[in-house]
N, C-alpha and C positions, 0 to 999 in steps of 0.2 A: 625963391619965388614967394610972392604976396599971399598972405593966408586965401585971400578972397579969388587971386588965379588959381590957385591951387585948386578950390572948390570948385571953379567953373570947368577948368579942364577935366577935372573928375565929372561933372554934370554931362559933359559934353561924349565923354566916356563911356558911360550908363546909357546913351541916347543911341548911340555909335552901336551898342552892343546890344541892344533892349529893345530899339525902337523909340520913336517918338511920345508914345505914351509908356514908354517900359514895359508893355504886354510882349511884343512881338521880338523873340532873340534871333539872334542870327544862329546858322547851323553848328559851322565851325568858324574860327577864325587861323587864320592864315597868315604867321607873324613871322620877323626876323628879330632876336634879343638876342644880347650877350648873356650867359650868367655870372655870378658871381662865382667865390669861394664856396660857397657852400650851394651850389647848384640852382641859385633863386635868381629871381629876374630883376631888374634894379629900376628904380626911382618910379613912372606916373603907369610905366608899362607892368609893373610889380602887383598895383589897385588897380588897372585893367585886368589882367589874367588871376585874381582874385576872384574877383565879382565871378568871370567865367568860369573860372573851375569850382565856386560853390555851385554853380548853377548845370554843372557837369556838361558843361559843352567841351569839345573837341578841341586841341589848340596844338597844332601845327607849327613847329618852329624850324625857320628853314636855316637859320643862325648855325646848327648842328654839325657837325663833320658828315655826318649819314648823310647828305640831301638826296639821291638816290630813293632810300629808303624811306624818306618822307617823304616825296613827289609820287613812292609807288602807296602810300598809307592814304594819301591826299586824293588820289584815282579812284583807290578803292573804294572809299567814304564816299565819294561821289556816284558811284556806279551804286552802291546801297541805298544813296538818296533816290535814285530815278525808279528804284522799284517801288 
């Protein structure tokens, strides 16, 4: 990938995540990744789930053998939003 794609997918990433002006984040995000060997997420999804976990948002990977137990974390979370 081109330095300058690179940059823009990341912009668009930040925007995706943050909002239009970067004020407004989303709650959680609700993702499917593989990990690696050492349990990390690979390549553009790696600087997405970066940015979110400094920003200690919620992040949901349905990628897991568990998905039960994410679908029932994923509820919960939801059901704590509405209060």
């Amino acid at each position: 990938m081109h330095i300058a794609e690179n940059y823009s997918a990341e912009m668009l990433t930040a925007h995706i995540i943050f909002g239009y002006h970067l004020n407004k984040p989303v709650d959680a995000v609700i993702t499917w990744y593989e990990l690696d060997n050492f349990d990390q997420s690979k390549g553009g999804t790696a600087t997405a789930l970066k940015m979110v976990m400094e920003r200690q948002i919620p992040v949901f990977n349905l990628y897991l053998l568990n998905k039960n137990e994410i679908l029932n974390q994923i509820a919960k979370f939801i059901k704590q939003k509405r209060c």
